[in-house]
Phi, psi and omega in degrees: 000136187275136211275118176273139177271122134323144160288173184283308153323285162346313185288133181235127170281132162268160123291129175203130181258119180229124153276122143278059191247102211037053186253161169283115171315308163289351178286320197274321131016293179259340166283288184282016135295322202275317186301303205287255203345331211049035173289011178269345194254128178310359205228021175285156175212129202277005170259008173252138171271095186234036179268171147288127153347114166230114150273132219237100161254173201047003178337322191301322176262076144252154197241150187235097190282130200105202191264322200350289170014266187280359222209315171331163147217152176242107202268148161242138188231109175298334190100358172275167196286168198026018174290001183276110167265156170240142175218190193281158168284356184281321178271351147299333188274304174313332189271262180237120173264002156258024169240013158294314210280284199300330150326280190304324188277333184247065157250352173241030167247154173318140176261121184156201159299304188283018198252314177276004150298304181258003137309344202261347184256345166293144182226117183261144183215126166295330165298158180267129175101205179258035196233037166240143186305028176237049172268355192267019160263010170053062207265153189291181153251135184238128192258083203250151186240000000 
């Protein structure tokens, strides 16, 4: 018996909704990592973009445990000699909060094309509620603890 591969054509995409509003950041992380790659779906194929849709609302009330706060740091490097900056994770959450989220999921996603394919399917929004523009995909709520 033969390992069946899914077609390209075969894969059905889902829309999923996670309010991140008192979650751990890396726990919540690693569930919408696992969710864009489709390592949930019995039809996974790690050469396939076979993931999901995610929408990330409250992304801004993700939570950080510990001092990680004051102590985390996120670097931007321009590429010129001395360009490298550094900030707190408090002042990245101030600056733009969606990008503690968007950091963290893609240090665990594939680095390549298909790795930025299915990174392209995550959607963050800082706000509360149903007022980011995917509401006509009728997306489920996924409830991770």
């Amino acid at each position: 018996m033969k390992t069946y591969l899914p077609k390209v054509d075969e894969i059905e995409r889902k829309w999923y909704i996670i309010d991140a509003n008192g979650l751990v950041l890396g726990r919540l992380a690693v569930q919408i990592a696992n969710m864009l790659r489709g390592k949930h779906k019995p039809i996974f194929t790690p050469h396939l973009d076979c993931g999901d849709y995610i929408v990330v609302v409250n992304a801004d009330k993700v939570v950080l445990t510990g001092r990680k706060e004051e102590l985390k740091e996120y670097q931007d490097y321009s590429g010129h000699i001395d360009g490298l900056k550094r900030y707190t994770a408090a002042t990245v959450r101030a600056k733009n909060p969606t990008r503690l989220i968007s950091d963290a999921v893609w240090g665990m996603m594939p680095k390549g094309r298909l790795g930025r394919a299915q990174f392209g399917k995550l959607k963050l929004f800082a706000g509360d509620g149903p007022e980011h523009k995917f509401v006509a995909q009728k997306a489920e709520v996924l409830v991770i603890k």
